[in-house]
C-alpha positions in Angstrom: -23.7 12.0 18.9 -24.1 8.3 18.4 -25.0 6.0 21.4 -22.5 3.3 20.5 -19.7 2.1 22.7 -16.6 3.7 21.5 -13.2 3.0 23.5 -9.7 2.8 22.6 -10.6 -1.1 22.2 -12.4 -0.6 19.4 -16.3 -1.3 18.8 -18.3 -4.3 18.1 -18.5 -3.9 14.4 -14.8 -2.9 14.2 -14.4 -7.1 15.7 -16.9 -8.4 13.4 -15.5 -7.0 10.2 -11.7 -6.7 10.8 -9.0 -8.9 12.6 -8.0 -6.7 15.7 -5.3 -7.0 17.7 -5.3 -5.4 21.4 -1.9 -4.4 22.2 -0.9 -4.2 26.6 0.6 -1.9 28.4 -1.0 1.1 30.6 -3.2 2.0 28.3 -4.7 -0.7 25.9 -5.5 -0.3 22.9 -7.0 -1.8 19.8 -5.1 -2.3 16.1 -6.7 -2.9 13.2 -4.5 -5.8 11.5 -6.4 -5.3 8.3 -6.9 -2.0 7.1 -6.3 -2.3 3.2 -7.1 -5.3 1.3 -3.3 -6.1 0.4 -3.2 -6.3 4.4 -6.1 -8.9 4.1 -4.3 -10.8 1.3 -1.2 -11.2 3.4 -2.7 -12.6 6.1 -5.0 -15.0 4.2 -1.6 -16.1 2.2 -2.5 -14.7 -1.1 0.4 -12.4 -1.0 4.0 -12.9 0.3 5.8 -9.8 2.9 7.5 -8.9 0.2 4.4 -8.6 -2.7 2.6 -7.0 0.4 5.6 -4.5 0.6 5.3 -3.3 -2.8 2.5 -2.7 -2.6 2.5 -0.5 0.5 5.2 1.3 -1.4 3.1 1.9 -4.5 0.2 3.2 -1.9 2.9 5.4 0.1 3.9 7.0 -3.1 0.5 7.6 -4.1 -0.3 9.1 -0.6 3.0 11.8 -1.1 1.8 12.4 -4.7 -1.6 13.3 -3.1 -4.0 10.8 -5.6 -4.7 8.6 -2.7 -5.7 9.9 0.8 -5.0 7.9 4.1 -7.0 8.5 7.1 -5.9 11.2 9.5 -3.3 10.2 12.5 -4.5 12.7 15.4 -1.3 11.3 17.3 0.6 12.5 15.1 2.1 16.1 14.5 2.7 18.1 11.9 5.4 19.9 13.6 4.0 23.2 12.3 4.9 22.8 8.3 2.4 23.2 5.8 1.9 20.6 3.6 3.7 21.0 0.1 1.3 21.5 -3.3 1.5 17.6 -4.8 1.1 19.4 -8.2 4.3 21.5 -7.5 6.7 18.9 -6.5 7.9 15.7 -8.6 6.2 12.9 -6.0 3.4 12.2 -9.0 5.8 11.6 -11.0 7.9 9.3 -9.0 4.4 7.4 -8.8 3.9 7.4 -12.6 7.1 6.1 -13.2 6.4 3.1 -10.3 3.4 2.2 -12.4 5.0 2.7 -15.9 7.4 0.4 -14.9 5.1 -2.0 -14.2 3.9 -1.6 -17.7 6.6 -1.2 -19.8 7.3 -4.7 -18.9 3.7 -7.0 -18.4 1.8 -4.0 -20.0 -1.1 -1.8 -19.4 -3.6 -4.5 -17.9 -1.0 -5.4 -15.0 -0.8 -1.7 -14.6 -4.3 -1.1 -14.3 -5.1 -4.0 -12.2 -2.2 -3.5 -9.5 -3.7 0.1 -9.3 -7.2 -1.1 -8.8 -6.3 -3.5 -6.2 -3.9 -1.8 -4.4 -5.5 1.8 -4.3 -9.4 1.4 -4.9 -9.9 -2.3 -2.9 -11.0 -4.1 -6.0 -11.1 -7.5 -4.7 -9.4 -10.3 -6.7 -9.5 -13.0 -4.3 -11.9 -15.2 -6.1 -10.1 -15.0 -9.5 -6.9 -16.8 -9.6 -5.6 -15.4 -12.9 -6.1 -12.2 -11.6 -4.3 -12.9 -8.9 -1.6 -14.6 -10.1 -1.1 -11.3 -12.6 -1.5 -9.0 -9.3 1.4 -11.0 -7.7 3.7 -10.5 -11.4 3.2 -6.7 -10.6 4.1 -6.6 -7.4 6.8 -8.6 -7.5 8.3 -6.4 -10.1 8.2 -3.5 -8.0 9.3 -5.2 -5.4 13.0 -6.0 -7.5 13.2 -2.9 -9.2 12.3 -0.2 -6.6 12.8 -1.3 -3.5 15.8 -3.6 -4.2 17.8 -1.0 -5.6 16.9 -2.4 -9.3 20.2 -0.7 -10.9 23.2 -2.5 -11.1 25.8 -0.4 -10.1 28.4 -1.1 -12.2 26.3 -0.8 -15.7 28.1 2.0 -16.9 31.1 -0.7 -17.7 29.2 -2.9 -19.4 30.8 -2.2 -23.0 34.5 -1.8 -21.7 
């Protein structure tokens, strides 16, 4: 057992390398505002809401395919269900598809790099080319999966 303070407010080190918020109420408790690195971009202006929601899309899709793992949520319940088999089901390639989307139109670096940064924390911050190319990626995602990204009457386009 360690000897260190540990609360629902979080600890010392927790302050010193994160931006925490303490949300009120009956029971207080500490949230850490930057978790990933995209989160840390965000709030340092690097990346707009919506660049930031892509690429919490990408990560949630990589989370369902099972090639990314997010810390467990002891609040939360399973409800009794096992989990499905990744390998079984089609979530990685709903991921692959994300990412070759990405690369079928700015190619394989942009694929590569939005991967890097957004799953593995490979921080960009200091590189503005980088970062401009991290931003093309995301954006791109952005329109074309989460805006819909189909226009719904192309199957007219000829008549």
């Amino acid at each position: 057992m360690s000897d260190k303070l540990h609360t629902d407010l979080g600890t010392s080190e927790i302050y010193k390398r994160h931006s925490v918020m303490v949300e009120g109420g009956k029971v207080p408790r500490a949230k850490v505002l930057d978790q990933t690195l995209i989160d840390r971009y965000l709030m340092d202006g690097l990346l707009t809401l919506q660049e930031h929601q892509a690429g919490e899309y990408i990560m949630n899709q990589a989370v369902v395919a099972g090639i990314y793992t997010k810390p467990l949520r002891f609040e939360a319940s399973t409800g009794g269900k096992r989990k499905e088999d990744p390998m079984a089901s089609d979530h990685l390639m709903r991921f692959s598809r994300t990412m070759k989307l990405i690369s079928n139109r700015y190619g394989h670096y942009v694929k590569y790099l939005v991967e890097e940064v957004v799953l593995h924390g490979w921080d960009i911050s200091s590189d503005p080319e980088k970062l401009k190319v991290l931003k093309e990626g995301l954006s791109w995602v952005a329109e074309r999966r989460m805006a819909g990204g189909r226009n719904p009457v192309r199957h007219l386009r000829g008549k």
